[in-house]
C-alpha positions in Angstrom: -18.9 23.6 -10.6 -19.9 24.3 -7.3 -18.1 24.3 -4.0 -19.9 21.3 -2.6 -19.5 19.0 -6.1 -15.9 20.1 -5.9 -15.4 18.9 -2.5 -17.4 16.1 -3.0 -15.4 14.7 -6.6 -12.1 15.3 -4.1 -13.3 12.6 -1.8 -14.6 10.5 -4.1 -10.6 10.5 -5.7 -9.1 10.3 -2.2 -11.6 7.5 -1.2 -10.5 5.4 -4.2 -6.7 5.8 -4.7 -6.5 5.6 -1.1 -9.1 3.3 -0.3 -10.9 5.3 2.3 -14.1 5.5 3.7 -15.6 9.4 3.4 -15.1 10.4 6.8 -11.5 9.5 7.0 -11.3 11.0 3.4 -12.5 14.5 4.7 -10.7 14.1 7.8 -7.5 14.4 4.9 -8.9 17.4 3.4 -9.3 19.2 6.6 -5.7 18.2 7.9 -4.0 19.4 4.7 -5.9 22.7 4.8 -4.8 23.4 8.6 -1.5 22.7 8.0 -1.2 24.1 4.4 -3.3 27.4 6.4 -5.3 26.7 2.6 -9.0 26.6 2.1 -10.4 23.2 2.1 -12.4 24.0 -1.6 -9.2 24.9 -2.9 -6.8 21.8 -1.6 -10.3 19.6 -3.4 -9.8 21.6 -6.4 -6.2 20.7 -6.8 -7.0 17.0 -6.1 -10.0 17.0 -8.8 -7.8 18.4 -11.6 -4.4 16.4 -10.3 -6.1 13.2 -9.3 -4.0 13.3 -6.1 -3.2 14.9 -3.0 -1.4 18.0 -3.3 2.6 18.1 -2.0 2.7 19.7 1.0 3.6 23.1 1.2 5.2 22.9 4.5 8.1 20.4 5.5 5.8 18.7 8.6 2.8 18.3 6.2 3.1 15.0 5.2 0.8 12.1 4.4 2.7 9.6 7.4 0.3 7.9 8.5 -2.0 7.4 5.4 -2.8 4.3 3.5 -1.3 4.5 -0.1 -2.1 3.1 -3.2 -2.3 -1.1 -2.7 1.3 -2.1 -3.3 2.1 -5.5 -5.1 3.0 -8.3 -3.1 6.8 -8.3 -1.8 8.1 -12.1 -2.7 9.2 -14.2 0.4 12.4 -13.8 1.5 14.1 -17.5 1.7 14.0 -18.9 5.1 17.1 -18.1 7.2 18.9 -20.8 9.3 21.5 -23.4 7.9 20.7 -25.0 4.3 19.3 -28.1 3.9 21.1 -30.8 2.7 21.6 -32.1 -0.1 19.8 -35.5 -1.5 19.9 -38.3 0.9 21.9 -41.1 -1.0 20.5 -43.9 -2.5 20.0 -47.0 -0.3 21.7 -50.2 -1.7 19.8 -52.5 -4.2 18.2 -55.4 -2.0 19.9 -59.0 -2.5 19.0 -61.1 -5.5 18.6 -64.8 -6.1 21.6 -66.1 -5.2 21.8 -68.2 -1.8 20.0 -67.4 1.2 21.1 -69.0 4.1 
C-alpha cells in the first residue's frame, strides 16, 4: 500500500470514529506527528492497523480538545428544589337528597 492510500484510509477512520470532516481529520494527523516528533505516514499506519489514534508518546500529547466517539445520552437528573407534595385530599361528597332549605 502506498503512502498516500495509507494516509488516506487514516482519515477516513479518524473521520468516522470521530465524526470529522477531512480537514480537521488531517489537522489530527499533523498535530500528533509534531508533537510525537513521528512521521505523519507512520502515526496513519498505526491508526489503519489499530482503528484508532495512537496513545501519545509524550505526557502533553493528548487528544483534549477532540470530539470522541458519540456518548449515550446521560439520564436527567431529578429536578432540585423542595418535593412536591403529596396528593391533594379528596374534596367531600356533595349533599344528597335530604332537605334543602
Amino acid at each position: 500500500m502506498d503512502r498516500r492510500t495509507t494516509i488516506g484510509k487514516a482519515l477516513g477512520i479518524i473521520m468516522g470514529v470521530y465524526n470529522l470532516d477531512d480537514d480537521t481529520a488531517m489537522d489530527v494527523l499533523r498535530r500528533l506527528s509534531q508533537q510525537g516528533e513521528r512521521k505523519l505516514y507512520d502515526i496513519a499506519a498505526d491508526v489503519v492497523h489499530d482503528h484508532r489514534l495512537p496513545a501519545p508518546d509524550q505526557p502533553d500529547v493528548t487528544t483534549a480538545g477532540m470530539p470522541g466517539p458519540p456518548k449515550p445520552p446521560r439520564p436527567s437528573a431529578p429536578p432540585s428544589g423542595p418535593a412536591p407534595a403529596g396528593p391533594a385530599e379528596p374534596a367531600p361528597p356533595p349533599p344528597t337528597g335530604g332537605d334543602v332549605t
